[in-house]
C-alpha positions as CSV (number, residue, x, y, z in Angstrom):
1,X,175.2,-8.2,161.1
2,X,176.5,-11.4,159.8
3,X,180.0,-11.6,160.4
4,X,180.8,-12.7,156.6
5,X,178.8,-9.4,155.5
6,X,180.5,-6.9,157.9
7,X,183.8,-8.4,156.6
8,X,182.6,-7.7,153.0
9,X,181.7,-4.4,153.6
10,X,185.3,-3.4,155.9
11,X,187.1,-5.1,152.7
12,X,185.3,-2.9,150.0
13,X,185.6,0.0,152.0
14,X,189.3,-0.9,152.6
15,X,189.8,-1.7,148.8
16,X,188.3,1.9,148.1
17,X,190.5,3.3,150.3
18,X,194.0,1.5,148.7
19,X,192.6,2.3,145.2
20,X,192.9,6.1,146.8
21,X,196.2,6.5,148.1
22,X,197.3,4.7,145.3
23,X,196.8,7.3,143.3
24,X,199.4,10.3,142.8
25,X,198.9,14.2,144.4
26,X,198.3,15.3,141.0
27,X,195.5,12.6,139.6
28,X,193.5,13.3,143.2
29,X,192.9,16.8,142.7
30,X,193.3,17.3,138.3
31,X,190.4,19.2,137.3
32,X,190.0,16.6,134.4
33,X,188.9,13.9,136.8
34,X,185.5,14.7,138.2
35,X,185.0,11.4,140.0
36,X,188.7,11.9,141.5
37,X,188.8,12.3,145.5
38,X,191.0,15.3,147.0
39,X,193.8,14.0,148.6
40,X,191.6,15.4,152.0
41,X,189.0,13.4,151.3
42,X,191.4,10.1,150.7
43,X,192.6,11.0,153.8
44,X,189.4,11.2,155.9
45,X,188.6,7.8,153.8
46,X,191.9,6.2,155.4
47,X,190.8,7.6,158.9
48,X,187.8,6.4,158.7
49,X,188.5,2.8,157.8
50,X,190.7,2.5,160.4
51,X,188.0,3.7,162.8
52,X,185.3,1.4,161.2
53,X,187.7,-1.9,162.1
54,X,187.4,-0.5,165.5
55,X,183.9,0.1,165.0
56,X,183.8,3.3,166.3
57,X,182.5,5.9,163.4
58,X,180.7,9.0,164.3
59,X,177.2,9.3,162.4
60,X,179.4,12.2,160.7
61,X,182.1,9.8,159.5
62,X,179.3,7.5,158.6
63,X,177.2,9.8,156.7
64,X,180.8,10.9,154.9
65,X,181.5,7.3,154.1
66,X,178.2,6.4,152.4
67,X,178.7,9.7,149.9
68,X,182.3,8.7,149.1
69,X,181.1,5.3,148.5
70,X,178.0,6.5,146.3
71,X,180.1,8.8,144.1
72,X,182.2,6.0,143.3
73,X,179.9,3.7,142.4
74,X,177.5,6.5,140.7
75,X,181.1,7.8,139.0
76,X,180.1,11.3,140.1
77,X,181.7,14.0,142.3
78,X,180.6,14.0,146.1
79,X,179.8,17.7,145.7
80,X,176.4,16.9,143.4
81,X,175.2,14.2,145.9
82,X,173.0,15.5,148.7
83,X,171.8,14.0,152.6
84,X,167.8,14.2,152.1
85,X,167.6,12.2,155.5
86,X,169.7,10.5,158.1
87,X,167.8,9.2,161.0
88,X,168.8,7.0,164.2
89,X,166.4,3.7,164.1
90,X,165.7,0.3,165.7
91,X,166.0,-2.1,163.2
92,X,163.7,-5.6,163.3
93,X,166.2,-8.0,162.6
94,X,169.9,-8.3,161.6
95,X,168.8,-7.8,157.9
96,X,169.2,-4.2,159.1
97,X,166.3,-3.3,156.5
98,X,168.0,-4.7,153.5
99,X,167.1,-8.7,153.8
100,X,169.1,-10.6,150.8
101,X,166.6,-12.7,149.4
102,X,167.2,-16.7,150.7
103,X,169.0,-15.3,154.0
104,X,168.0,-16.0,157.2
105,X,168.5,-13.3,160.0
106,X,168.1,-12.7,163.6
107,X,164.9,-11.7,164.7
108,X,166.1,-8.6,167.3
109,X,166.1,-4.9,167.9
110,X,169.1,-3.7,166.2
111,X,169.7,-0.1,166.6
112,X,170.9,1.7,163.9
113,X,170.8,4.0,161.0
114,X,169.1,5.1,158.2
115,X,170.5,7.3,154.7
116,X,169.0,8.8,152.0
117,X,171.2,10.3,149.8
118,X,170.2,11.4,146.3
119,X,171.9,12.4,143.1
120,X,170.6,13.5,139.9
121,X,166.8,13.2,140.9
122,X,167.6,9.8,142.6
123,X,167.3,8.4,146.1
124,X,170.3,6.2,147.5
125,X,169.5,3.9,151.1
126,X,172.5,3.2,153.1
127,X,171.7,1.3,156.3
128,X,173.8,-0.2,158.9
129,X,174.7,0.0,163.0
130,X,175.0,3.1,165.0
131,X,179.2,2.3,165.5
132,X,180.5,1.0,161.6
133,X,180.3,1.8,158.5
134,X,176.8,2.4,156.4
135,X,176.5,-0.4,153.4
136,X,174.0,0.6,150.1
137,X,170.8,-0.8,150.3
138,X,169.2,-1.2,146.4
139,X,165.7,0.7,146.6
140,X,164.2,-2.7,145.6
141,X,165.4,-4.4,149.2
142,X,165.2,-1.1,151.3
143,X,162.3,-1.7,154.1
144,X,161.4,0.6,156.9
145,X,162.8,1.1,160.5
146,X,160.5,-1.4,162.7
147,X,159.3,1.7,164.6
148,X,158.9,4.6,162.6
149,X,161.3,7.0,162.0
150,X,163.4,7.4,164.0
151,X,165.5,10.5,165.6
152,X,167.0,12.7,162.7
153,X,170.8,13.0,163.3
154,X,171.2,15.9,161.1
């Protein structure tokens, strides 16, 4: 992955996780805020950011990452977004399946991993390596593993 991309992503993620544990006890767990994290789940998001910069996430801590990240971006609780597939996959280039349009990218095996989350009747791609964090994928960009399917991880 590009190296200006992968910082990208570990700064979002790290922004997301600030704009967390920012917030007080009582606005992470009022019943009022359905888009609010529980102070457990802020904490696994700290956790886990630490352990992206290192780059060692668990497909667990992966899979966890991409539903915190498309809650917040959907504005919806975590609880009402489900995994309809998470495979292991060899990638075809370091576009890892999501080429920006006017990019150029290296032309190797990457192995990796592949998301589909859905909410409210929609389908979600987060794709990424098999050690950091998971980035979204719009449908529009989201292309296939270069060999098939790949091993389900769930």
């Amino acid at each position: 992955m590009n190296k200006c991309i992968k910082k990208g992503i570990q700064a979002s993620m790290g922004a997301l996780v600030l704009a967390a544990t920012a917030c007080s006890q009582e606005e992470l767990t009022s019943p009022s805020n359905d888009t609010a994290l529980s102070s457990e789940s802020s904490q696994q998001l700290v956790e886990n950011n630490i352990n992206a910069s290192k780059g060692n996430l668990t497909q667990d801590q992966q899979i966890s990452n991409a539903v915190a990240d498309l809650a917040v971006r959907l504005g919806i609780g975590a609880d009402v977004i489900t995994v309809k597939e998470a495979r292991s996959v060899q990638w075809g280039s370091g576009a890892m399946g999501c080429p920006k349009p006017g990019m150029n990218y290296t032309q190797a095996l990457v192995p990796g991993m592949r998301l589909l989350l859905e909410a409210d009747g929609s389908v979600y791609y987060y794709h990424g390596n098999r050690e950091a964090s998971l980035f979204y994928c719009p449908a529009d960009r989201a292309q296939a593993p270069a060999f098939g399917q790949g091993q389900e991880v769930m």
